[in-house]
Each structure stands twice: as C-alpha cells, then as structure tokens.
N, C-alpha and C positions, 0 to 999 in steps of 0.2 A: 478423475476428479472426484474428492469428495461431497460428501450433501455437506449443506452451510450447516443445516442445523446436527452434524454429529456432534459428540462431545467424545475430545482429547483426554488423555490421562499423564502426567507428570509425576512424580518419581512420589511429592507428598499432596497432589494436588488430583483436582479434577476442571477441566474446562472446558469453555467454546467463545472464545472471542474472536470476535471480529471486527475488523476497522476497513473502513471507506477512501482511498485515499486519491487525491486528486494533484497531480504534478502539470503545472502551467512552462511553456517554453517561457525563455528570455522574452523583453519584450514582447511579448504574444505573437512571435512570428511565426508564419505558416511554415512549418519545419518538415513535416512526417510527410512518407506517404508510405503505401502497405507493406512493400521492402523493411522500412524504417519501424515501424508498429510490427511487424512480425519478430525481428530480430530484436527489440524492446521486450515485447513478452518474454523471450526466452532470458534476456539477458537479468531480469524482474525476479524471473521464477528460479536462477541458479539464484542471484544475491538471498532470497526468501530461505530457500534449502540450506544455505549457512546458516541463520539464524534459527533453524527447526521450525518455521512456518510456511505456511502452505500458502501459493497464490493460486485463489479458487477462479479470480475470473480476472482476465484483462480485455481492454478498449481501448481506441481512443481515435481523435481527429487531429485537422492538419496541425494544431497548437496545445493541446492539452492529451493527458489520460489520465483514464482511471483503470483503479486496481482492488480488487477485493480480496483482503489478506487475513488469513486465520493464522492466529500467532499466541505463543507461549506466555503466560501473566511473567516471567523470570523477565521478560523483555522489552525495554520501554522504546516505544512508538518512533520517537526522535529518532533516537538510534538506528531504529530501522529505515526510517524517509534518507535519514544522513545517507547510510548505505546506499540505498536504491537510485538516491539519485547522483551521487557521487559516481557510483558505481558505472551505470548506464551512462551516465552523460561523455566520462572518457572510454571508454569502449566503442559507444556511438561515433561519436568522432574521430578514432584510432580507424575504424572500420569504413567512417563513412565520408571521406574528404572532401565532397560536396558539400557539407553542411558547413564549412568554413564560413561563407560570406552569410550567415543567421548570428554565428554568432560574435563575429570579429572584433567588437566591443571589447567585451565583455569575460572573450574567453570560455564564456560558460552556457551551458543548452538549458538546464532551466530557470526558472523564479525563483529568488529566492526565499519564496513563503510556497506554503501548501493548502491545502483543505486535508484533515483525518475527521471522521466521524466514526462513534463508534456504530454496530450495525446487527441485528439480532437480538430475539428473546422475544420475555412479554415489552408493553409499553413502561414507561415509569408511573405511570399511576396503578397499572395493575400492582408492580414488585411494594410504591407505595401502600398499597390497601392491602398484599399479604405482611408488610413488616406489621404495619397498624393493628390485622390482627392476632398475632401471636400473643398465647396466654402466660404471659410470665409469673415465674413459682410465687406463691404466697399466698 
C-alpha cells in the first residue's frame, strides 16, 4: 500500500489527490457481512486499477462503505463512483445470490447518490494565505 501523502507523476503533470468516497446500499438495507466486504475490496481495487488509481484504504458495515481512492487529475470522480459501483453491485450479485431478497425492488445494491470528499494537503486557509502571499512582478 502506498503512503497517502506520496506524489504521483503523469506523463505532463505532477499529483496527489485524493477523494473520500462513501457508497450507501438500496434503501439502507443491512446487506454485507465479511465474506461480502472482503470480496467488495477486491472487486473496488480491480475497477480502481482500470482507471490507474489506487485504492489506498477500504471499509465498511452491514449498509454502507468507504473507500479511499488516490486517482489521476485526467479522471473525473463521477466516472469513477459510476464504475465502482456499477461494477460491484453486478459482480456482487452474479456471485452472491443471497443477496436477492435486499434488493428485489429495485434491482439494484446501492443508492443512488454518494458522499466524495476531496482528502489531503494543507487546510484551505493555509493554500488561501500562501496564494494571498505571492509577490506578483511589478
């Protein structure tokens, strides 16, 4: 596993971001258990390695996880939750036919909304007080 705070390099770039991300089941039904969450991780951290970002940390309980994803600026976020949880949810269920009666509605294993936060660096009022002071020419 890498440290959070390395910094990546890209072909014209230099980076380290990272984002926070929070996937809620279907109606908040108690879904998982460690079987469920073990094979979630892996199935996270293959969709992640498509995308050329790294999942530095996963979690989670009976209804929800989290995920800590370091990922390339080329790559916008959406795009990635789409996958991840596209991804996992039929995999999950291909894999786990028990989990039928969670989501028979609906069809579907999670929410359809998320939590992303982004995660790392200084604070925003540090980055604000170094823009503030830079001495511009003249």
């Amino acid at each position: 596993m890498e440290d959070v705070h390395s910094i990546r390099t890209g072909r014209h770039c230099v980076f380290a971001m990272h984002v926070h991300l929070v996937f809620v089941t279907k109606f908040r039904h108690k879904v998982f258990d460690d079987r469920h969450l073990t094979r979630l991780q892996q199935i996270m951290r293959d969709v992640c390695a498509d995308f050329e970002a790294e999942l530095i940390e996963f979690n989670g309980e009976n209804n929800h996880v989290h995920l800590l994803v370091n990922y390339p600026p080329k790559m916008a976020v959406a795009r990635l939750v789409n996958s991840l949880k596209g991804v996992s949810s039929r995999r999950l269920r291909q894999e786990f036919p028990d989990l039928a009666h969670h989501y028979y509605q609906a069809n579907k294993l999670w929410s359809g909304s998320y939590f992303a936060g982004s995660v790392g660096g200084p604070p925003l009022s540090a980055v604000k007080q170094y823009i503030e002071q830079q001495n511009p020419p003249g």
